[in-house]
C-alpha positions in Angstrom: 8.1 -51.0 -4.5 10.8 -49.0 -3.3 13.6 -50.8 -1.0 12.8 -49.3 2.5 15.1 -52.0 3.9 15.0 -53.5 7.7 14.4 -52.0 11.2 17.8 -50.7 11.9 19.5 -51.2 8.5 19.6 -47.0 7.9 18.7 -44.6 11.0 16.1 -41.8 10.7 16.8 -39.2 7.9 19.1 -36.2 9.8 18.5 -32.5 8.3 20.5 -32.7 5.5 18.6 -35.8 4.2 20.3 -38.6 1.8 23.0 -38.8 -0.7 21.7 -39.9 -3.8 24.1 -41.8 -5.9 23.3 -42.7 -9.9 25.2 -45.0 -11.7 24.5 -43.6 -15.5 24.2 -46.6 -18.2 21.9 -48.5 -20.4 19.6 -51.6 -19.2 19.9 -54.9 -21.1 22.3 -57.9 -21.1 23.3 -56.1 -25.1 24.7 -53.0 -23.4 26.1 -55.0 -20.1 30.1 -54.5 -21.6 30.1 -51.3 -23.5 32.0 -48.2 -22.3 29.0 -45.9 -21.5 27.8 -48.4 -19.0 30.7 -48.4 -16.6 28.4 -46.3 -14.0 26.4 -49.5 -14.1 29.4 -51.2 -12.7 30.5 -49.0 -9.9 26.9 -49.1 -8.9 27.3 -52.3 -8.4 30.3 -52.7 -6.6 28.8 -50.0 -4.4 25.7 -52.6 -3.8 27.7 -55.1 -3.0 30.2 -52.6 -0.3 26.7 -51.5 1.1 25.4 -55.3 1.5 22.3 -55.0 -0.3 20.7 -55.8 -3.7 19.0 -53.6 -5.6 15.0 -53.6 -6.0 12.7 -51.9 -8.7 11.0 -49.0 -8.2 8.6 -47.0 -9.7 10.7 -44.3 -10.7 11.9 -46.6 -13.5 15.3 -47.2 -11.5 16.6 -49.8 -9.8 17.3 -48.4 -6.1 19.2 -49.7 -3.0 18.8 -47.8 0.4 21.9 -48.2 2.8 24.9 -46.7 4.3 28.2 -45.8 2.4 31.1 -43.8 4.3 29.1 -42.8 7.1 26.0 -41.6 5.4 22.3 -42.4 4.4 22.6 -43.1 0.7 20.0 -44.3 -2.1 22.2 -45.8 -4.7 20.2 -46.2 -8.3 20.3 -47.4 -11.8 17.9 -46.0 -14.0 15.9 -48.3 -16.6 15.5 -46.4 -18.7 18.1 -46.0 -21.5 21.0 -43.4 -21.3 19.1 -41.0 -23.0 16.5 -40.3 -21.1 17.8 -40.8 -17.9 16.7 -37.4 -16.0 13.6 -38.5 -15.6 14.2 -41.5 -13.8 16.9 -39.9 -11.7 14.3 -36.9 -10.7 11.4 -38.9 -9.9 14.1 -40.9 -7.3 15.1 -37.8 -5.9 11.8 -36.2 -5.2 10.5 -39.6 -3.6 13.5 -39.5 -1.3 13.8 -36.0 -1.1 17.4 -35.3 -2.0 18.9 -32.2 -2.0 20.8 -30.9 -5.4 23.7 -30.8 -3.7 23.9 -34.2 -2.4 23.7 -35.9 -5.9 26.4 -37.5 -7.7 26.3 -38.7 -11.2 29.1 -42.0 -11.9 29.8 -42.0 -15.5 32.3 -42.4 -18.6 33.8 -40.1 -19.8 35.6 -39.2 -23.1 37.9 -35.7 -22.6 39.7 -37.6 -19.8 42.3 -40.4 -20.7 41.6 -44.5 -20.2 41.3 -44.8 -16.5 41.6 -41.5 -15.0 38.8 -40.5 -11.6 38.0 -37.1 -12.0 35.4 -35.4 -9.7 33.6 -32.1 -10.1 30.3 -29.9 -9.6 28.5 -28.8 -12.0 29.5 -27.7 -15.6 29.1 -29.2 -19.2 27.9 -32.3 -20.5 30.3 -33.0 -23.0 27.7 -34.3 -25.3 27.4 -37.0 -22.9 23.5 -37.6 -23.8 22.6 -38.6 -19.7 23.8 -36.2 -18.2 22.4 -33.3 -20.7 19.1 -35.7 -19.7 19.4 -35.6 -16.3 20.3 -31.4 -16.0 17.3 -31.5 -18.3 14.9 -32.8 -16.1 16.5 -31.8 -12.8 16.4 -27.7 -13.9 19.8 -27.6 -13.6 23.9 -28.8 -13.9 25.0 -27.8 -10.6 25.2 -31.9 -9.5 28.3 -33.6 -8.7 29.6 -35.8 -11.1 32.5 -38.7 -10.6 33.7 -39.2 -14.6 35.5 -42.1 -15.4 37.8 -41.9 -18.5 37.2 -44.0 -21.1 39.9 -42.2 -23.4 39.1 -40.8 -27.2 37.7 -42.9 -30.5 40.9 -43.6 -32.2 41.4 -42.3 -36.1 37.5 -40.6 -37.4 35.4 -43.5 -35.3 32.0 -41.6 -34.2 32.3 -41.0 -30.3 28.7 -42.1 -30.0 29.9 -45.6 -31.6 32.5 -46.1 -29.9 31.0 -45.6 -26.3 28.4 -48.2 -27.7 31.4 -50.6 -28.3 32.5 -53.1 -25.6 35.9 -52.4 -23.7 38.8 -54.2 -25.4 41.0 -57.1 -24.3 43.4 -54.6 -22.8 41.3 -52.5 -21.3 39.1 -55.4 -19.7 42.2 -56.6 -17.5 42.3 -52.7 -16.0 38.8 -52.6 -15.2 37.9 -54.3 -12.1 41.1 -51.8 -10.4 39.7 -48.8 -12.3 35.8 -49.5 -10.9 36.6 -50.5 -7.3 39.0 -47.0 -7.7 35.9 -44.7 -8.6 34.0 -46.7 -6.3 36.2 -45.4 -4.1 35.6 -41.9 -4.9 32.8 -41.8 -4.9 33.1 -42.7 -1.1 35.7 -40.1 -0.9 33.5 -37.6 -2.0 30.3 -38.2 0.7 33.2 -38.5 3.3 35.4 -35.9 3.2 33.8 -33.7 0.4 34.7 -32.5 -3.3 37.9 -30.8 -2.7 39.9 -33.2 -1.0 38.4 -35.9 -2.5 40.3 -34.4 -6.0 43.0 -33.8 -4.1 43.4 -37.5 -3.6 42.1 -38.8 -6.9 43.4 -36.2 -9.1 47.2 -36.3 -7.9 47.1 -40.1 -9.4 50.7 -40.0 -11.0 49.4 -42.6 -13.6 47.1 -40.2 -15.1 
């Protein structure tokens, strides 16, 4: 059953409705280090901010009802693998009856260098096979997205490979700062919106 959580823990639903925030990765204690499942781990930092602990659902996700930044948001994890994610993340969104605009996807991302928060509506996939999964199923790319650079394959190593791979030594000891920083967008982004939020992550001089 869905988390509905305790009297008091989130107020009545206002107009607008919930944020729906999707961590992007792939289940399994195999996948738990590789690149493509850093959504997993802001998601759960975000659990943790929002004091809860996520509970299985029937939408093949892993869901957590609470508030972040001010809002009513249903943080998720879908079961199923990265590749078929959309179906997952639609059947969470039509349960709790999230608007388009009001979801954001938290995921790698190759084009953008090691590290680097980028934020954005809509767009491309980038090959990135959950997100053309999710646009698939939801009808459409106009979500919000907070992508987390995991830089390019070095040399002729297949991008699909390497996202499969687990972060390195170096890049181990930079990821707890890089998470709790797109953790923080993302609570940039339900609290002030998408343009100042990538007027505050995007000016990073480091990146």
């Amino acid at each position: 059953m869905l988390r509905r959580g305790r009297p008091g823990d989130v107020p009545p639903s206002s107009a607008e409705g919930p944020w729906l925030v999707v961590g992007l990765g792939n289940p399994g204690p195999l996948y738990a280090g590789n690149r493509h499942n850093v959504g997993y781990l802001v998601a759960d930092l975000l659990a943790g901010r929002m004091g809860g602990r996520f509970r299985s659902s029937r939408a093949r996700a892993d869901v957590l009802e609470g508030r972040l930044a001010g809002h009513r948001v249903v943080l998720a994890k879908p079961r199923s693998y990265m590749n078929e994610s959309g179906g997952a993340v639609a059947g969470v969104r039509s349960f709790f009856k999230v608007g388009l605009d009001r979801l954001v996807a938290v995921h790698d991302e190759l084009d953008i260098p090691f590290g680097a928060i980028r934020l954005k509506r809509g767009g491309g996939e980038g090959g990135h096979n959950g997100l053309r999964s999710l646009s698939r199923s939801l009808g459409s790319r106009d979500y919000l997205r907070v992508r987390i650079g995991v830089g390019r394959p070095p040399g002729r190593q297949d991008p699909a490979d390497y996202v499969l791979e687990d972060f390195n030594r170096r890049e181990r000891t930079e990821l707890p700062l890089i998470v709790d920083r797109a953790a923080d967008a993302v609570e940039a982004l339900l609290a002030l919106g998408l343009e100042a939020a990538q007027n505050r992550f995007h000016a990073d001089p480091g990146h």
